[in-house]
N, C-alpha and C positions, 0 to 999 in steps of 0.2 A: 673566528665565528662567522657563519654565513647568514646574511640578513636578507629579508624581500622590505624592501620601501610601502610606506604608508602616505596616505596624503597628507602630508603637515608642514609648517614652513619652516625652515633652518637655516641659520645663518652662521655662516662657517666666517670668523673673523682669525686675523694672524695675530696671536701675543707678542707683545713684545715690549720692554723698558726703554724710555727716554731720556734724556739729560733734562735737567731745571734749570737750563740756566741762557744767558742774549736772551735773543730773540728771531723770529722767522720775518723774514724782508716782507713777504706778502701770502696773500691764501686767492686763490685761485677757483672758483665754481666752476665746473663745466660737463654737465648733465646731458646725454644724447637727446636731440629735437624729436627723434622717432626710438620706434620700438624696434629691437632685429628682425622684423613682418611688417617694418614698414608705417605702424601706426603711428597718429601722431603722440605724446609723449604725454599732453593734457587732455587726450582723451577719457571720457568720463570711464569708460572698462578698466582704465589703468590708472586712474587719479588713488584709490586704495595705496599702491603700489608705492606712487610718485611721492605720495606723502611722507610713509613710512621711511622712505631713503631719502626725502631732505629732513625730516627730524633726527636720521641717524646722521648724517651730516653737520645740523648745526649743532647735535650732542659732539660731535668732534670739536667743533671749532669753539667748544667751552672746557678744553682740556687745556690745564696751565702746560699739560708738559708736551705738547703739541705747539701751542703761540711760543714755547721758551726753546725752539730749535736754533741753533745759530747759524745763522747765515745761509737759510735755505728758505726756498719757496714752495710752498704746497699746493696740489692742485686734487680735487677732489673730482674723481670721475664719474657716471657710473649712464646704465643703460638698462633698460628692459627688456625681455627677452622675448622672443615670440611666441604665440598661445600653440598653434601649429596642433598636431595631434597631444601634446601633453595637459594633464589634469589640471596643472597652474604656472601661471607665469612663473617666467623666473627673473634675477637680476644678479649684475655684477657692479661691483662698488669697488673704485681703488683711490684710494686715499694715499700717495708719496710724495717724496723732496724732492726737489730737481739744485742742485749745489749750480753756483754760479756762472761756469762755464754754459750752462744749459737757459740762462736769463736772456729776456728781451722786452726794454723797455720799461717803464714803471712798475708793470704787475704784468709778466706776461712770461712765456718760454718760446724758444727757438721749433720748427718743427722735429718731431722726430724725438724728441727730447727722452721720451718713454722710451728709447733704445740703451739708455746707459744705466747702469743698473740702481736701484735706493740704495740710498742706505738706512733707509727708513722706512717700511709700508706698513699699510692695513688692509687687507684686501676682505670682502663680506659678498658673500655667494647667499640667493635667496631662493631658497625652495630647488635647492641642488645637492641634494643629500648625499649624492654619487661622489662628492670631492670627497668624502670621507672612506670609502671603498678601494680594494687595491687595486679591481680592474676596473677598466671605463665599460665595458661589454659586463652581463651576467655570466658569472661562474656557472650555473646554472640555469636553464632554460628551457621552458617547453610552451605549448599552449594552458597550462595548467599554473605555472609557477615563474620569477623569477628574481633571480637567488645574488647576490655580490659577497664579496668575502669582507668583513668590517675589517678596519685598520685598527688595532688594538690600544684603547687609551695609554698614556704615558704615564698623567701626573692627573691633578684637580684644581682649579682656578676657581674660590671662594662656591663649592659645591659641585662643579661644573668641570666632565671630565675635558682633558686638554689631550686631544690627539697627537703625536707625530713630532710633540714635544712646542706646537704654536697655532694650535688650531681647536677653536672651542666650537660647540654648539649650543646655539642661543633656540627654545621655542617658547610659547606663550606660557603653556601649562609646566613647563619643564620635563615633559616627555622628551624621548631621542625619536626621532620620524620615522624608525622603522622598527619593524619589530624580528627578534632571531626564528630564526629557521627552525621549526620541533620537528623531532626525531623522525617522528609520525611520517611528517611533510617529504622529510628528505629520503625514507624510505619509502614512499609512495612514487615519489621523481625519482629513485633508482631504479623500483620496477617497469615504469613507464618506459624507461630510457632502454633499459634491456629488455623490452616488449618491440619495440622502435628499432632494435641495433638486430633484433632478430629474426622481425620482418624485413629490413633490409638485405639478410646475409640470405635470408630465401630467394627472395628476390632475384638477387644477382646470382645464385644459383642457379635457379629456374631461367634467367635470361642464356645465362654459358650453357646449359643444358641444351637449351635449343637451337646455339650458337654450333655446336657440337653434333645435332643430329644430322643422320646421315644423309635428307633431304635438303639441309641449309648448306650442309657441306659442298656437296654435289653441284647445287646451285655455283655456289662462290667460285670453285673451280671452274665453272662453264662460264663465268664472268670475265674471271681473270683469261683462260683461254682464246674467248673470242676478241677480244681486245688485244690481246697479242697476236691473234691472226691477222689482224688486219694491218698490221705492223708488218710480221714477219712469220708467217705459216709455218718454217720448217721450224724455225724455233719455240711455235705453240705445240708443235707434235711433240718436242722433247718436254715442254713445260707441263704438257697435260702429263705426261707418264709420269716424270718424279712429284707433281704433285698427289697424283692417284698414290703413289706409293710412300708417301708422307701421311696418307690420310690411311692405310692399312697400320701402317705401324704405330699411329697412333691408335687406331682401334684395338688395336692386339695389346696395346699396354693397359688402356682403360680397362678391356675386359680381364687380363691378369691381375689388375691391381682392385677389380669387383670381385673377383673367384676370393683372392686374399681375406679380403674383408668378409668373406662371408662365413671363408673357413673360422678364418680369429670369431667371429661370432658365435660358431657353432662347435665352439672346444670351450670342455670346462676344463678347471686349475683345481687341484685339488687346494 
């Protein structure tokens, strides 16, 4: 199904079941100081924002089967994203283990540590509806519309369809943020596109066309000529002949292959 995006927020979290049982050595905070534009992170345009992703935060860290991980350290990420030309911030949130090897010091990790892979995340995309789409670009696209193809639900998670087999959408109202593509839409952007694909083929017609006449022609020859005159004259005398005579035999073709077309036009078939 092809979808055009609507302004609403959505937060694309990763399913997934944990063990109940130890426990996690420590939890880790560590929220970006700025926004990806640079702002700072308590600023009041984005305090909205800030909030909502440390409430979704310390709703983690009241999850038994999150504190019952054995022998890992969790460190909860996340960042705001830049206003830039789009309708709303956006944000990324990554909640993972870092297993021992990847420890430092009381409550802390080695650098780099995000290079090894989980074995446990949660990752929550906000106001990025595009993670649910199969291309990153518009399938569709014009000054009028623009179209992504949806990733086709899997399963349901307590009402809530589950993408891709660990991927939900969370919004306020429980609408999905975008709405599908009517028929209407899509055949309106098909004629557009084949209005567009056929201006263009004129176009480049009308440009070869004039590429082609006998005064561009003529010209190009006296270019190419006099520039190999000034090289080598005896070798312009040869070049200007066979060019002349490259430029007849293509005219005697054009005009055999115009007489053609005009005949086939002017014969009926019973």
């Amino acid at each position: 199904m092809r979808v055009a995006i609507t302004l609403a927020a959505v937060l694309a979290g990763m399913a997934l079941t944990l063990p109940a049982q130890a426990a996690i050595d420590c939890w880790i905070d560590a929220p970006h100081p700025q926004t990806a534009d640079r702002l700072s992170s308590s600023h009041v345009s984005v305090a909205p924002l800030q909030q909502a992703l440390q409430r979704l935060n310390a709703q983690l860290h009241r999850q038994p089967a999150l504190q019952a991980l054995p022998r890992s350290r969790l460190r909860s990420s996340w960042q705001i994203a830049g206003q830039w030309t789009l309708p709303a911030r956006g944000a990324h949130f990554l909640l993972r283990d870092h297993r021992e090897s990847m420890w430092l010091g009381p409550c802390d990790l080695v650098k780099g540590a995000d290079r090894l892979e989980p074995r446990a995340s949660i990752v929550v995309q906000v106001n990025q509806p595009e993670t649910f789409f199969a291309t990153a670009v518009p399938e569709l696209r014009d000054e009028q519309l623009s179209a992504w193809r949806e990733i086709l639900p899997t399963d349901q998670v307590q009402g809530r369809p589950l993408y891709d087999g660990h991927m939900l959408v969370i919004t306020a109202d429980g609408r999905l943020p975008w709405v599908p593509v009517t028929t209407a839409d899509y055949l309106d952007f098909t004629e557009r596109d084949l209005m567009r694909r056929h201006a263009e083929a004129m176009a480049a017609q009308a440009s070869q066309q004039a590429a082609l006449a006998p005064a561009a022609r003529e010209a190009q020859i006296q270019r190419v000529v006099e520039g190999m005159r000034r090289v080598d004259p005896a070798q312009a005398t040869r070049l200007e002949q066979e060019l002349r005579a490259n430029l007849a035999a293509e005219t005697r073709a054009i005009e055999a292959a115009s007489a053609r077309r005009r005949s086939r036009g002017g014969t009926t078939t019973p």
